[in-house]
C-alpha positions in Angstrom: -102.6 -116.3 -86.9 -103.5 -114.9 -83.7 -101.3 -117.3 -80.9 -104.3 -117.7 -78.6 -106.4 -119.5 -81.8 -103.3 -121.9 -81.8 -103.1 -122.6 -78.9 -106.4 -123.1 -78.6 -105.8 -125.6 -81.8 -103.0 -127.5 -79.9 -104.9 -128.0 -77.1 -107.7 -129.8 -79.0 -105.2 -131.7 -81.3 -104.1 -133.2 -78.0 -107.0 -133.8 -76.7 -108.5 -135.8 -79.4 -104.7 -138.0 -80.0 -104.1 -138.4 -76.5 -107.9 -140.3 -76.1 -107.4 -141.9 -79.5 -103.7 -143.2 -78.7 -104.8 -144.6 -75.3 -107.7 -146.6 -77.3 -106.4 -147.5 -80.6 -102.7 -147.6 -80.0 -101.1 -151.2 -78.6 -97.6 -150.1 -77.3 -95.0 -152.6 -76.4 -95.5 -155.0 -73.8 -94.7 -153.0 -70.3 -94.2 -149.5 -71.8 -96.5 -146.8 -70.6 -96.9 -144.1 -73.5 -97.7 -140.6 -73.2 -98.5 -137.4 -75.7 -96.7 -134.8 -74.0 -97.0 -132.3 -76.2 -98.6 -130.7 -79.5 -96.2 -127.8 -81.3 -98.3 -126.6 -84.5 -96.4 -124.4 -86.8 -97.9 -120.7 -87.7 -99.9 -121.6 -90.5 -101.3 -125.0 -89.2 -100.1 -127.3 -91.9 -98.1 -129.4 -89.5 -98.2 -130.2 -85.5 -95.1 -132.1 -84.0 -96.8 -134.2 -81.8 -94.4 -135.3 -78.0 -94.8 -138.6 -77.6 -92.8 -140.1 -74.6 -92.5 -143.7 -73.2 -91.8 -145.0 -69.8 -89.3 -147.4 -69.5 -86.7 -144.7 -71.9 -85.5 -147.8 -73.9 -88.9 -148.8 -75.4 -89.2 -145.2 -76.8 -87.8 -146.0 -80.9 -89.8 -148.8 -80.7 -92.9 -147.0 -79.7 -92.0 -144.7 -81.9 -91.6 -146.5 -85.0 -95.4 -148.7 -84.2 -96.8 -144.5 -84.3 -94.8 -143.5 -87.5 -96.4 -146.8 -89.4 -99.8 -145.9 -87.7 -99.6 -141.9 -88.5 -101.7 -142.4 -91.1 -104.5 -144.1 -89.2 -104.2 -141.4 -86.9 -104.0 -138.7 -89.5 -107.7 -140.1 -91.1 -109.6 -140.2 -87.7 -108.1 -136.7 -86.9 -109.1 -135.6 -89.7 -112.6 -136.6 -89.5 -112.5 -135.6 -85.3 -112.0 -132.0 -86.0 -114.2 -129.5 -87.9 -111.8 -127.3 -88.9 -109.8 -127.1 -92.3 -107.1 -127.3 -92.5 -106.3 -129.9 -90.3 -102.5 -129.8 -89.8 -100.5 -133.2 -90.8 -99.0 -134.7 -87.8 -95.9 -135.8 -87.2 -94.8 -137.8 -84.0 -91.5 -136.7 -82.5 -90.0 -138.7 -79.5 -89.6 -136.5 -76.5 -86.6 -136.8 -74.3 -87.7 -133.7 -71.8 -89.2 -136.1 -69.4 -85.6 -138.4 -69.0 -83.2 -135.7 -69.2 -85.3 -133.8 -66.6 -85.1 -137.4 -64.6 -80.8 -137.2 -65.2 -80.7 -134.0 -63.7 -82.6 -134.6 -60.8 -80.6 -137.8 -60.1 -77.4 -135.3 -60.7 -78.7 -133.3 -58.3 -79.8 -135.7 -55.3 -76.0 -137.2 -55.9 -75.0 -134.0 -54.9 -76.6 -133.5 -52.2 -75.9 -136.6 -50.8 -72.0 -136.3 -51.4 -72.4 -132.7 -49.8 -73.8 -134.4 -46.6 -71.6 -136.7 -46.4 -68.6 -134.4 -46.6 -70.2 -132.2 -43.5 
């Protein structure tokens, strides 16, 4: 399968979840949730769909209110898209966006310890 067709695909997938998960999903109290990502493998039976959660500590629980809804989610995708197959999806917690806050903490610590040294 040509890659611009999937990516194409991906785009759309998270497109139509991202609007259907800010209206149907009821995250924690005080968490923010966000579909970072769609990753569809080559044959389009399954997209890994990025989910990521702001505070970092609410992100298992957000994630296990999706896995019990995937179904839900699965049904109205299903009837969103006019293509076939739609891929099954499958919501995988993504960690990018707090390791990428770690090493930018890491890296203002260092600066500052290099400025204080001068």
């Amino acid at each position: 399968m040509s890659e611009h067709r999937i990516e194409k695909i991906e785009s759309l997938i998270r497109q139509v979840l991202a609007q259907m998960i800010q209206r149907e999903f009821i995250p924690p109290a005080g968490t923010i949730v966000s579909l970072t990502r769609v990753g569809t493998s080559g044959n389009l039976q399954e997209a890994k769909v990025y989910i990521s959660a702001i505070p970092d500590y609410k992100l298992k629980e957000t994630m296990s209110i999706l896995s019990r809804k995937t179904r839900f989610f699965q049904e109205m995708l299903n009837k969103k898209l006019r293509m076939r197959p739609v891929p099954k999806i499958i919501f995988v917690p993504d960690y990018q966006p707090a390791q990428a806050q770690e090493v930018e903490a890491i890296l203002e610590n260092l600066k500052l310890k290099n400025q204080n040294e001068k």
